[in-house]
C-alpha positions as CSV (number, residue, x, y, z in Angstrom):
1,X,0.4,-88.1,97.0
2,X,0.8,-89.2,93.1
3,X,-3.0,-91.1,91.7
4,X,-2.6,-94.4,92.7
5,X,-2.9,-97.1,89.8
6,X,-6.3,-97.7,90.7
7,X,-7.6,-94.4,89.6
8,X,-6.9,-95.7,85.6
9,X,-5.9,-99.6,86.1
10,X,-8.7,-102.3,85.4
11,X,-9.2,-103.8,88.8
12,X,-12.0,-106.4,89.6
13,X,-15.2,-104.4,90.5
14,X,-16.3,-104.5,93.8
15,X,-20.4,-103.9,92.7
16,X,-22.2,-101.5,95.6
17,X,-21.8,-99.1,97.8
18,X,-21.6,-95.3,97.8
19,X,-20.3,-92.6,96.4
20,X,-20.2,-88.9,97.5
21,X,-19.2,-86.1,95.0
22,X,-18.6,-82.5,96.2
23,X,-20.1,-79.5,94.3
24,X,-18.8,-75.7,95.1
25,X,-22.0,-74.6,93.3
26,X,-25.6,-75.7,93.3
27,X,-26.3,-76.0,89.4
28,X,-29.7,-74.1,87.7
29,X,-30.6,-77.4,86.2
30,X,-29.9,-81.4,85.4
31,X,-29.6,-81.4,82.4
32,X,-27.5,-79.3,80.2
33,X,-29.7,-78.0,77.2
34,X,-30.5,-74.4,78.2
35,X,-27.2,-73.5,80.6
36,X,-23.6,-74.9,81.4
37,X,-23.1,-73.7,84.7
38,X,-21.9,-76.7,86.9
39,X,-24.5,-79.1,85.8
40,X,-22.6,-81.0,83.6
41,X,-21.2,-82.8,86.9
42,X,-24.2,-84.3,87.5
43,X,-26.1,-84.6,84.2
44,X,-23.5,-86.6,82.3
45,X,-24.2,-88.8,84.7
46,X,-27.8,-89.4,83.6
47,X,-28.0,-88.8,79.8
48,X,-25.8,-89.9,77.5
49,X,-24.2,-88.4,74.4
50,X,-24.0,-90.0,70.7
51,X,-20.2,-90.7,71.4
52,X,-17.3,-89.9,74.7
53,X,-14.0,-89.1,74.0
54,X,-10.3,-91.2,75.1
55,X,-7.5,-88.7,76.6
56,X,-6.0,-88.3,73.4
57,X,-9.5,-86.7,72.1
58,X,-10.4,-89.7,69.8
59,X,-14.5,-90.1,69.5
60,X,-15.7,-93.3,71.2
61,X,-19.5,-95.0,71.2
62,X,-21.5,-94.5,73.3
63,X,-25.9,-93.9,71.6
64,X,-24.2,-94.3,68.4
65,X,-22.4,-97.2,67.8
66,X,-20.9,-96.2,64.0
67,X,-20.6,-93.0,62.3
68,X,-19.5,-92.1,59.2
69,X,-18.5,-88.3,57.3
70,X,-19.3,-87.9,54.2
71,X,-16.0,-86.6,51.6
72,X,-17.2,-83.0,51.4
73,X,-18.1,-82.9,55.2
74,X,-21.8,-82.1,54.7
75,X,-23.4,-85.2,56.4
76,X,-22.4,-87.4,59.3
77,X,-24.7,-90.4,59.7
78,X,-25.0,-91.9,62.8
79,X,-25.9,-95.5,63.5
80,X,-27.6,-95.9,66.9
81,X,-27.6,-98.7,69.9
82,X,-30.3,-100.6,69.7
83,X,-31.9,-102.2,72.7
84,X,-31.5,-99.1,74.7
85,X,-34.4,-97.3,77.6
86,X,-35.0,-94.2,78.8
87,X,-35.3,-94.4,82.9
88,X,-38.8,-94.0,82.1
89,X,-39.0,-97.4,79.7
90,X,-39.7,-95.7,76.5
91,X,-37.3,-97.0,73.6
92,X,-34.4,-94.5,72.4
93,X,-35.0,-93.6,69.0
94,X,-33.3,-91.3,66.2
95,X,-36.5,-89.5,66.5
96,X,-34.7,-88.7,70.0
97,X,-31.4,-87.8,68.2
98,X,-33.2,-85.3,66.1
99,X,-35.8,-83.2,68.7
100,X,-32.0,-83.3,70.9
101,X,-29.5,-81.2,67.7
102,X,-32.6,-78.9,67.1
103,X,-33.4,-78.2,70.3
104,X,-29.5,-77.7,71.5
105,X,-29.4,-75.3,68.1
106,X,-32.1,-73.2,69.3
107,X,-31.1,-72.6,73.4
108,X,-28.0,-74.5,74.5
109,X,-25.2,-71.4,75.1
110,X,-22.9,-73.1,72.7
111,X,-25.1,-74.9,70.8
112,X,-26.1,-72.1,68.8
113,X,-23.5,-71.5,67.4
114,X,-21.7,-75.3,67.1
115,X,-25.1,-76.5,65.2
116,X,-25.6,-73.3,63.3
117,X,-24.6,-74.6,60.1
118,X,-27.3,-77.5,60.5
119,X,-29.8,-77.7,58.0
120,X,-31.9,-80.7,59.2
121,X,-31.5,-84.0,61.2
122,X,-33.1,-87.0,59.3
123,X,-34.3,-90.2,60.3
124,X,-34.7,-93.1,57.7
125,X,-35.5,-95.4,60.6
126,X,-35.6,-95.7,64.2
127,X,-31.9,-96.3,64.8
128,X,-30.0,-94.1,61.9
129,X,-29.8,-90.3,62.3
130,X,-28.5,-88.5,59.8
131,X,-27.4,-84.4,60.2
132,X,-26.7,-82.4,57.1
133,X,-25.2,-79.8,57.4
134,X,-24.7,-75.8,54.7
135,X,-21.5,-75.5,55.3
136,X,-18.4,-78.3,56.6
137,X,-18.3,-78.3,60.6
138,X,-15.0,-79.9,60.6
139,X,-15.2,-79.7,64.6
140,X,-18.4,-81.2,64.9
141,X,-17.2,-84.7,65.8
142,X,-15.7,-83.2,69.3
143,X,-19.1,-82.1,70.0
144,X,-21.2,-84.8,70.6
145,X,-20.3,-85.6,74.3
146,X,-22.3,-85.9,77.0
147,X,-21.5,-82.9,79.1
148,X,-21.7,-80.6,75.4
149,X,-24.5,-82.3,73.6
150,X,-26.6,-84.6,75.7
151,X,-29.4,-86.8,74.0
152,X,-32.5,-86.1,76.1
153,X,-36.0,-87.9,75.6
154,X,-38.3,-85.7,73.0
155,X,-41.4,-87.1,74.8
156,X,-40.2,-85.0,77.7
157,X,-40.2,-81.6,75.8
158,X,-42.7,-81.7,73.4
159,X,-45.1,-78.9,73.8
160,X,-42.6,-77.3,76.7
161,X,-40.0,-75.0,76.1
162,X,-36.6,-76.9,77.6
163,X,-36.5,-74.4,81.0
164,X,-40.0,-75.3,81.7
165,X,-40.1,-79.0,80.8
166,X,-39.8,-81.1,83.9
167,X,-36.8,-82.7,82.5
168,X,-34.8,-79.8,83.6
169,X,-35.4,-80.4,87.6
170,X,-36.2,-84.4,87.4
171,X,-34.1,-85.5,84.4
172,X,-34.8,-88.5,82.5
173,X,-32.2,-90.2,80.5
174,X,-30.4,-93.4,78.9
175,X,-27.5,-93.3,81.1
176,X,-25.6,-95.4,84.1
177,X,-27.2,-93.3,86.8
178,X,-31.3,-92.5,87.4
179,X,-32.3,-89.3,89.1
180,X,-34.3,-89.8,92.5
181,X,-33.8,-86.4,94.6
182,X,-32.6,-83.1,94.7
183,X,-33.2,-81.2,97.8
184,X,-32.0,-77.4,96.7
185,X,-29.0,-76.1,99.0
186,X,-28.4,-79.7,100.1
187,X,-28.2,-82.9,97.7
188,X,-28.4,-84.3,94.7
189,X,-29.0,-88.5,94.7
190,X,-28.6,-90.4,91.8
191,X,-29.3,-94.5,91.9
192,X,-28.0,-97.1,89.5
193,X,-29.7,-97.6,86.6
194,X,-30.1,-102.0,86.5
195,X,-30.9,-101.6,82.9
196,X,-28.1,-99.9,81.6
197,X,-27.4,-101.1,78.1
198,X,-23.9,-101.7,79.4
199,X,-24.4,-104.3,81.6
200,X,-22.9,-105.0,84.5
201,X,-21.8,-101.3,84.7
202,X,-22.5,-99.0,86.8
203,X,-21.2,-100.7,89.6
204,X,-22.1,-98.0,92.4
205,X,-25.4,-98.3,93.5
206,X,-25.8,-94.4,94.9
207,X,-24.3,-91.2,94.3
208,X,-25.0,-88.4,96.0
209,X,-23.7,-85.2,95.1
210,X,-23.3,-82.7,98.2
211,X,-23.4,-79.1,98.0
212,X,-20.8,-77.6,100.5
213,X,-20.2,-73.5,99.0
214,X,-17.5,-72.8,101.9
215,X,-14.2,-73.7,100.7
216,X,-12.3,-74.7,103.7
217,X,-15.7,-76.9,104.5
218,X,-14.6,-78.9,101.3
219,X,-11.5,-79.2,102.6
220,X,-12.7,-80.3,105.6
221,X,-14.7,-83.4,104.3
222,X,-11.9,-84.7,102.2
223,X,-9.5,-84.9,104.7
224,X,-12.4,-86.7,107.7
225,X,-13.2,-89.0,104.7
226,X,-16.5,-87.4,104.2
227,X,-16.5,-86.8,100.5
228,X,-15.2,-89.0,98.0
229,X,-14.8,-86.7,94.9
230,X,-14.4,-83.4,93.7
231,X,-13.7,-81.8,90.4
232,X,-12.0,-78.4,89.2
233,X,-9.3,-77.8,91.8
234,X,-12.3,-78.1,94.4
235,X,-10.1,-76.8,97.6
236,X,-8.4,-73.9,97.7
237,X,-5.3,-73.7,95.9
238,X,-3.2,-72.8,99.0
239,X,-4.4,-75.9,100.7
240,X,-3.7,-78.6,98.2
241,X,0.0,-79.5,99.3
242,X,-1.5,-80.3,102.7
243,X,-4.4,-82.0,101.7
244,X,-2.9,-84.2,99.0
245,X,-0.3,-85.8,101.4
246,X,-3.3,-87.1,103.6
247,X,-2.3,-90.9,103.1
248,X,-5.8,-91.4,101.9
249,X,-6.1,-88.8,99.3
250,X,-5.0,-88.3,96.0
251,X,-5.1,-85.9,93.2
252,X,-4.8,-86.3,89.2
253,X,-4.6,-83.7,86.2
254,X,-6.3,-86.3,83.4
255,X,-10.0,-85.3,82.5
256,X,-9.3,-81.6,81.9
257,X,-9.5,-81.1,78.0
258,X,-12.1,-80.3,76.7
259,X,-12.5,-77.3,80.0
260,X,-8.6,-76.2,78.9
261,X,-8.6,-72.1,80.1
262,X,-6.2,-69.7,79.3
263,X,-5.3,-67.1,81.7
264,X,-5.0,-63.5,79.5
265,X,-4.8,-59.8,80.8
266,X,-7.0,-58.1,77.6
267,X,-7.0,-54.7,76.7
268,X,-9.6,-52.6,75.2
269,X,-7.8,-51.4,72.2
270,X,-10.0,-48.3,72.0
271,X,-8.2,-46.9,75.0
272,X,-5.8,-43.9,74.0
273,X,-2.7,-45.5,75.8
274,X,-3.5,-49.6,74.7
275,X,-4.4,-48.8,71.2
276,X,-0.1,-48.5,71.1
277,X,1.3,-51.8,70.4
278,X,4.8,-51.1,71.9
279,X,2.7,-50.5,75.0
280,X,1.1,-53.8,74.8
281,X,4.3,-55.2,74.5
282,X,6.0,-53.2,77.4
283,X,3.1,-54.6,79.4
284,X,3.8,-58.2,77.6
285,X,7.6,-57.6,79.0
286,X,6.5,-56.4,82.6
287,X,5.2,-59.5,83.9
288,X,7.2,-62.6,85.1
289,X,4.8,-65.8,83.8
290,X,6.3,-68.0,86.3
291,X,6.2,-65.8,89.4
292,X,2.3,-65.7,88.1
293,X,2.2,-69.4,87.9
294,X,4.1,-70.1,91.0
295,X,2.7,-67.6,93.5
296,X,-0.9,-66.7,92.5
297,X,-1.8,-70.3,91.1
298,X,0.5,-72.1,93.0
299,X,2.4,-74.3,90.4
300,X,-1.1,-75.3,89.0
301,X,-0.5,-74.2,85.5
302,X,2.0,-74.3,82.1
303,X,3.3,-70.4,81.2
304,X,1.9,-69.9,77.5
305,X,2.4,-67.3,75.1
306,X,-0.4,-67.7,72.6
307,X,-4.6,-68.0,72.6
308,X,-4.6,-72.0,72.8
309,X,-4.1,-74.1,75.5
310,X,-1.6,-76.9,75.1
311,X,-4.6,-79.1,76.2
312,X,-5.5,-79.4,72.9
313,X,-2.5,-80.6,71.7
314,X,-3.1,-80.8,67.9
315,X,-3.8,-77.1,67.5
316,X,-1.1,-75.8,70.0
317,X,2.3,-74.7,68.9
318,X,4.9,-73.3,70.8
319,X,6.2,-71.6,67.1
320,X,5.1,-67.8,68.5
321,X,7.0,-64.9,69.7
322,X,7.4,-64.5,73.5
323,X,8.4,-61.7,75.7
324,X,10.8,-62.5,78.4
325,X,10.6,-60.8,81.6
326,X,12.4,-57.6,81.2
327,X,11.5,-54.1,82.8
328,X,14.6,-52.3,81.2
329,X,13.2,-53.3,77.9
330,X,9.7,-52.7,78.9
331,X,10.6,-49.5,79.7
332,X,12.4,-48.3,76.6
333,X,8.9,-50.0,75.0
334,X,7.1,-46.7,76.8
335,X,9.9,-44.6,75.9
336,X,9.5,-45.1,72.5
337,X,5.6,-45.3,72.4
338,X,5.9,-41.8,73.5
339,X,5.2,-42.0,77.3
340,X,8.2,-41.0,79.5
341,X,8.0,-40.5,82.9
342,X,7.1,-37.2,84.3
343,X,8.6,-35.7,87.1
344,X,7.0,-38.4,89.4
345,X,7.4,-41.2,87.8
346,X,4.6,-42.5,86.6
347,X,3.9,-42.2,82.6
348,X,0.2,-42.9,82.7
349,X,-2.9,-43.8,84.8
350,X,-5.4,-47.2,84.3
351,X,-8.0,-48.8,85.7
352,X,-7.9,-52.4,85.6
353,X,-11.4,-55.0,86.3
354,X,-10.5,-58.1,87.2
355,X,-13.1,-60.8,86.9
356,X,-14.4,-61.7,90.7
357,X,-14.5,-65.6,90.0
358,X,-11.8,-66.5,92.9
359,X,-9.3,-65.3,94.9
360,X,-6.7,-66.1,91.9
361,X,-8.6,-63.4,90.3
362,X,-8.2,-60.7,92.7
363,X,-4.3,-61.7,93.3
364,X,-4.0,-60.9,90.0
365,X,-5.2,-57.6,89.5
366,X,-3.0,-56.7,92.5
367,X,-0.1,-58.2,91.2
368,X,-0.4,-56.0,87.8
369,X,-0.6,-52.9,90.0
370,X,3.0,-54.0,91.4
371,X,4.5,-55.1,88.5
372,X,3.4,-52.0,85.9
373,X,4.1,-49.9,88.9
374,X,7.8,-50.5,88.5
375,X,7.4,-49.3,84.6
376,X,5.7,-46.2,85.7
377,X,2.0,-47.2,85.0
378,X,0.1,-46.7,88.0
379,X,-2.8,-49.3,88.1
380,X,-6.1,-48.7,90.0
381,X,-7.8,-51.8,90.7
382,X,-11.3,-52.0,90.6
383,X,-13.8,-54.8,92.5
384,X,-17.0,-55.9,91.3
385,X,-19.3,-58.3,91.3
386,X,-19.7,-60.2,88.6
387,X,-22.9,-59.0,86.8
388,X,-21.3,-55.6,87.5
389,X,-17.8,-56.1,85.5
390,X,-19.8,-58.2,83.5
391,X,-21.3,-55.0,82.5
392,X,-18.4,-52.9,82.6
393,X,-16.6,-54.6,80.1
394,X,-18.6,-56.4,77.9
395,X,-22.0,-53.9,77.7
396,X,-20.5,-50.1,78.9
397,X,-17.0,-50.6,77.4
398,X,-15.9,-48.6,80.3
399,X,-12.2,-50.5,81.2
400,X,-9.1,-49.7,79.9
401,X,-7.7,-53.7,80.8
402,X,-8.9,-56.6,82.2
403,X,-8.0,-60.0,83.5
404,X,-9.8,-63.0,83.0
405,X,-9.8,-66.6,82.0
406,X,-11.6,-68.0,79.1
407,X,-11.9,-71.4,78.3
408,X,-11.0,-72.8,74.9
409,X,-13.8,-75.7,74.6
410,X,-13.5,-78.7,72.3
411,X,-12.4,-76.8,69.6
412,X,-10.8,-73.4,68.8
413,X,-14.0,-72.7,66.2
414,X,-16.0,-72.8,70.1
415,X,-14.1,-71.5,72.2
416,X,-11.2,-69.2,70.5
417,X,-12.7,-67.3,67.6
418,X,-15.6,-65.6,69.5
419,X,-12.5,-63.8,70.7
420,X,-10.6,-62.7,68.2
421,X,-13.1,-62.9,65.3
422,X,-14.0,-59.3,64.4
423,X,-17.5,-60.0,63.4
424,X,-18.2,-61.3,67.2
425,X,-17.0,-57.5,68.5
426,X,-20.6,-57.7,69.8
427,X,-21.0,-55.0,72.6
428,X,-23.4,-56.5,75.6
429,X,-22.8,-59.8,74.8
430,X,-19.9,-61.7,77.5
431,X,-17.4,-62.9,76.6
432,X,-17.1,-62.3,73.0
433,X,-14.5,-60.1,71.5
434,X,-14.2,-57.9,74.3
435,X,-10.5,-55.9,73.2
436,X,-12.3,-54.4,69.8
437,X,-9.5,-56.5,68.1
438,X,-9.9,-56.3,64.0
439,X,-7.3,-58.1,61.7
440,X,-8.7,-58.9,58.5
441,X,-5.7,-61.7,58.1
442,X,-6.4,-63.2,61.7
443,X,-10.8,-63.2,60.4
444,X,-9.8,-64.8,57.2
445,X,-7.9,-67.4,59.0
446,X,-10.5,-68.2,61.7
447,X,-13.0,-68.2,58.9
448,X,-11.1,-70.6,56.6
449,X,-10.2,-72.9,59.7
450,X,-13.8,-73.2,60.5
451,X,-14.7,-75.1,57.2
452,X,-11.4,-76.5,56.2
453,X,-12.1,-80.6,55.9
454,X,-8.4,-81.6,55.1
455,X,-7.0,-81.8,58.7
456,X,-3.5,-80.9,58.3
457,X,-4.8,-77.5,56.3
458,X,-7.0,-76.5,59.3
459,X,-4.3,-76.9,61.4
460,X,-1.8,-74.9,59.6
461,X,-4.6,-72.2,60.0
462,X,-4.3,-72.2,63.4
463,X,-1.0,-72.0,63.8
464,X,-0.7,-69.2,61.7
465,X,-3.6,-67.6,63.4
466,X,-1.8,-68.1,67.1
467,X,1.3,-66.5,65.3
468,X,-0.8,-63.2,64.6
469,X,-2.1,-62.7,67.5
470,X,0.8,-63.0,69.9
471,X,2.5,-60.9,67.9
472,X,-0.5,-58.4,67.6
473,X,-0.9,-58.8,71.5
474,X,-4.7,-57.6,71.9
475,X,-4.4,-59.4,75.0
476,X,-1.5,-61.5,76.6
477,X,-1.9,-65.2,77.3
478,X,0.1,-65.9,80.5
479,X,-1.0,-69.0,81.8
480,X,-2.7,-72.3,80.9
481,X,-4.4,-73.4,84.4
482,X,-4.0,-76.9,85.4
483,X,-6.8,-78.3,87.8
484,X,-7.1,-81.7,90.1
485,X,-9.9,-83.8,90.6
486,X,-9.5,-84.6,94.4
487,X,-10.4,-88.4,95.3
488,X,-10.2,-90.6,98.4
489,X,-8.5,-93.6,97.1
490,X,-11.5,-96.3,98.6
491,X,-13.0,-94.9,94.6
492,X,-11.0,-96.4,91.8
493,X,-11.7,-96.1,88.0
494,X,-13.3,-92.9,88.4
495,X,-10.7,-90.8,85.6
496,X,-11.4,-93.0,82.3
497,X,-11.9,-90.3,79.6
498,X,-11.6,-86.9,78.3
499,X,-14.5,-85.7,80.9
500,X,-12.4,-87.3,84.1
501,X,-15.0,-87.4,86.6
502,X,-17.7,-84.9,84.9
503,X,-18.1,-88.4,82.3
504,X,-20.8,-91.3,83.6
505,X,-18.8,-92.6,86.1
506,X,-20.2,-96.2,84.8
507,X,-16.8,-97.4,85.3
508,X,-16.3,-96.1,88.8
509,X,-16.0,-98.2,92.3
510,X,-15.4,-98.9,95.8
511,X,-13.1,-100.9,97.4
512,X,-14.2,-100.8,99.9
513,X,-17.3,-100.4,100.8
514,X,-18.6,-98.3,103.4
């Protein structure tokens, strides 16, 4: 069924009721300063960031009211909302602003490296925070959402490293939403916040969040009408067709972003057979993009060629070499790489290591075992759990290829140069430059990029850069995975930004209520 108008249309209010949001997961925390793992659902919920994002990326209010860069990108002053609380009744202060940078700087996973080049956050008075910066951060303005950079109260971590400060577990914040439970393997309840600066919103009064870790369980409660919301394609793929028909459930794309992934086999280029670019692209020629996208992710996707998603629309181009389907060329690739058959057909023997995040995963690596199997590489696939290939591939280097997804963030200075950049080839640490990939022109480019203030410039860079590396192939880009909040349609206004329904959800409500 196709998102009723309700989902984005202003309709009157109905104020009350409740809401219940599904979680696969049970998240380590409530607030997301020391981890990201599926807290974000529920923390935005509760603090705030300086600003939110529309779907077109633009930078909203929301603590800050004004902002302002300076010319050679150094400084962004921010002016604050005045008027605002904490849950706890304390007054939000730039003070606030400045214990929240310094602490994300020092332990958020990202936030080590989107603050690095912040010097110092100053605060001429109580509602002006100004960060200067060493070098120009011209991404910075994409990272001051809630889910990436949330405000939190410095009297509640002063003294306490983040982890252990009781703000972690029993969050206090500025936003819609106050925390008033969470009973571990079960629930997570949230109650509206009646002096939200932006009054009359919220206009639920509860939301509880429910963990249910068995997929077809999920499933289940959408279609009796016991859940109400559910992010990230939160059924399995093979049972969204059915489920979306249900006359009382719908599904919508918007509110994906700024968590854009991009599906890529990646080689490890040390490997006496991958090191061969014509192998790379015999490999590149082997696979059929839209039998990936249509069997293994169901439809749920866009085929790509290149490291961005087209998400993030200003960066991506479609300008970039691709490699049709095509064994008989894939073949001649080998051929000429120096890696005929022998006398039983097969020219060489991998292992691949799939990343165990879903069943998507696994189908994957078994698909690559059929399809470089009719080129004559025979593929042995490897299962492991995830601290194991974790391991494997990122500490041990011990993997010839591997499949995976990696987001691309708010930004490609985030979540794209940690994997190309040859300075992040950082064995034991995930996730980073994991092929041993080293092109001085693709470094000076990601480099330049990441300080480049005139707009048009940076993204130039980028498009250059995307060039380079589809053509260099240290790993193949395949697919850019599409994912569907899942709603009963009693909710309406629950998809209003670039977050969909990981944002505040002050807009959200019933109605009806039940």
């Amino acid at each position: 069924m196709s998102l009723p108008a309700a989902a984005f249309a202003e309709v009157t209010p109905i104020a009350g009721g409740t809401l219940n949001f599904i979680l696969e997961t049970e998240p380590g925390a409530l607030v997301a300063v020391t981890t990201t793992d599926n807290v974000t659902k529920v923390s935005a919920k509760i603090t705030e960031g300086l600003l939110a994002h529309d779907f077109d990326l633009n930078p909203q209010p929301q603590l800050a009211t004004e902002w302002i860069v300076s010319d050679d990108g150094l400084q962004y002053t921010f002016k604050l909302r005045q008027g605002v609380k904490w849950h706890d009744g304390k007054d939000f202060t730039s003070e606030d602003v400045a214990h929240s940078i310094l602490l994300l700087k020092e332990h958020h996973p990202r936030g080590r490296g989107t603050f690095a080049p912040v010097e110092a956050v100053r605060t001429p008075d109580a509602h002006t925070a100004v960060i200067v910066l060493s070098r120009p951060a011209p991404y910075l303005l994409r990272a001051f959402y809630a889910d990436e950079s949330p405000i939190v109260p410095k009297h509640r971590y002063e003294d306490k490293k983040p982890a252990e400060s009781p703000n972690a577990t029993a969050p206090v914040g500025t936003g819609p939403f106050r925390f008033v439970e969470w009973v571990r393997g079960s629930h997570i309840i949230l109650d509206r916040n009646p002096d939200y600066w932006d009054n009359p919103k919220p206009y639920l009064d509860r939301i509880i969040f429910r963990v249910i870790t068995d997929a077809s369980a999920r499933a289940i409660a959408f279609e009796t009408g016991e859940a109400d919301l559910g992010s990230d394609s939160t059924i399995p793929l093979s049972e969204i067709e059915r489920i979306r028909e249900l006359p009382h459930i719908s599904t919508v794309r918007k509110g994906y972003s700024f968590a854009a992934g991009v599906r890529r086999i990646e080689f490890n280029l040390d490997n006496p057979y991958f090191k061969e670019k014509k192998v790379r692209q015999a490999v590149a020629h082997a696979i059929d993009r839209e039998a990936i996208k249509n069997t293994i992710w169901y439809g749920f996707g866009e085929v790509i060629y290149g490291p961005i998603s087209p998400a993030l629309t200003d960066f991506f181009t479609t300008d970039l070499p691709t490699y049709p389907y095509d064994t008989t060329k894939a073949e001649a690739l080998l051929d000429e790489a120096g890696f005929p058959r022998g006398t039983d057909g097969i020219r060489f023997k991998v292992f691949h290591d799939y990343r165990p995040w879903n069943e998507g995963d696994k189908r994957t690596g078994e698909y690559l075992k059929q399809a470089l199997g009719v080129i004559g590489i025979t593929v042995n696939v490897r299962a492991q759990d995830m601290a194991s290939y974790v391991k494997r591939v990122y500490t041990d280097r011990d993997f010839d290829f591997t499949s995976n997804s990696m987001t691309n963030s708010f930004d490609p200075v985030i979540g794209v140069q940690r994997l190309y950049w040859s300075k992040n080839y950082k064995p034991g640490v995930p996730f980073s430059n994991g092929s041993h990939y080293n092109n001085p022109e693709v470094d000076r480019l990601l480099e330049a990029a990441a300080v480049e203030v005139n707009r048009q410039t940076r993204l130039q860079y980028y498009r250059d850069f995307q060039k380079l590396v589809a053509a260099d192939l240290p790993d193949i880009s395949f697919l850019s995975q599409s994912y569907l909040t899942i709603a009963n349609n009693r909710v309406a206004n629950h998809t209003t930004g670039a977050t969909g329904i990981s944002g505040n959800l002050a807009q959200a409500h019933l109605l009806q209520r039940i």
